[in-house]
C-alpha positions as CSV (number, residue, x, y, z in Angstrom):
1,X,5.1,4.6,-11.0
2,X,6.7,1.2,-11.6
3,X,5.8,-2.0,-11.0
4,X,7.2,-3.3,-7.3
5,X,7.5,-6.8,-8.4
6,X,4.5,-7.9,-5.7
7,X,1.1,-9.0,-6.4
8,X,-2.0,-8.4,-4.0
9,X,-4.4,-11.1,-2.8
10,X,-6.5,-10.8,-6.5
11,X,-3.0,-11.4,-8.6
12,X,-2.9,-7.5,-9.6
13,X,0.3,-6.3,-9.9
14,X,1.2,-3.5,-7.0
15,X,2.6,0.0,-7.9
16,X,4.4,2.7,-6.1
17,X,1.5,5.1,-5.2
18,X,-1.3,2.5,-5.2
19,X,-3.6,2.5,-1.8
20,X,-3.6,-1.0,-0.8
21,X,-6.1,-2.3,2.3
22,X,-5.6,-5.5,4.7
23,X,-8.3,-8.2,4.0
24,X,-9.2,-8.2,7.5
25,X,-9.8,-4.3,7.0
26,X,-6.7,-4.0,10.3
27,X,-4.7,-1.0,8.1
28,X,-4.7,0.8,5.0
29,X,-1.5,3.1,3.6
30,X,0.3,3.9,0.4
31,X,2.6,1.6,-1.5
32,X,6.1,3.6,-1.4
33,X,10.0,2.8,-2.0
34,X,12.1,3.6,0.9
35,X,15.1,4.7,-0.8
36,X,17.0,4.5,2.4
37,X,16.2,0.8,3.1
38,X,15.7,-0.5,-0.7
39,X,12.5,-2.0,-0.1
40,X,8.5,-1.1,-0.8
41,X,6.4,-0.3,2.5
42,X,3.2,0.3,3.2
43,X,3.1,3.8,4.7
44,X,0.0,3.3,7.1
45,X,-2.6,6.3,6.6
46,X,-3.2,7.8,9.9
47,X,-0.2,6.5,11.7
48,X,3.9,7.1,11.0
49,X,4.5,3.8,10.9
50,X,4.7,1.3,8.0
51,X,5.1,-2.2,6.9
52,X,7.0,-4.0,4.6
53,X,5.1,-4.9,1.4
54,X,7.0,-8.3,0.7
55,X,5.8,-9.7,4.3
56,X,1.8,-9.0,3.8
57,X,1.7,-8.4,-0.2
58,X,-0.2,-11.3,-1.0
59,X,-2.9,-10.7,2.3
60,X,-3.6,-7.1,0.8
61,X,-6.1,-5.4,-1.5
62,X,-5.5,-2.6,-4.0
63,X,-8.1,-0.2,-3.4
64,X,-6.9,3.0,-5.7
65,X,-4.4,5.5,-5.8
66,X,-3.1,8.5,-4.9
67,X,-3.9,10.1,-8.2
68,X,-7.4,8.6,-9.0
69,X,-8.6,8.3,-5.6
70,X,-7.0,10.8,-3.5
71,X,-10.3,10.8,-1.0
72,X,-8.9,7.1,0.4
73,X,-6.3,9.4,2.2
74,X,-8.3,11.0,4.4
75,X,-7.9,9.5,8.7
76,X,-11.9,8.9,9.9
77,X,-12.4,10.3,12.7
């Protein structure tokens, strides 16, 4: 995946596909473009909303990926 141009809280750039968690521990959810609105979200796991990863890039953590750490997917119960 490429590069979306945003950094987390720790300076790491952000990728398409990376798991990304709120400081705060509020949401967690998969970086994604959204072809039909031409920005990155935050698809929230466990919920069909999302956010957009411009307002709340800098207040989030990268945590994995979808490829590497597939397990981060999972909705607790």
């Amino acid at each position: 995946m490429s590069s979306t141009g945003f950094t987390d809280n720790d300076g790491k750039d952000i990728f398409g596909g990376d798991i990304v968690m709120s400081r705060c521990g509020l949401f967690k959810g998969v970086v994604s473009l959204r072809q039909d609105m031409g920005a990155y979200v935050i698809k929230l796991i466990g919920y069909k909303d999302f956010v957009h990863l411009r307002a709340v890039a800098n207040t989030v953590e990268i945590v994995g990926n979808v490829w590497e750490s597939p397990e981060l997917l999972e909705v607790k119960q």
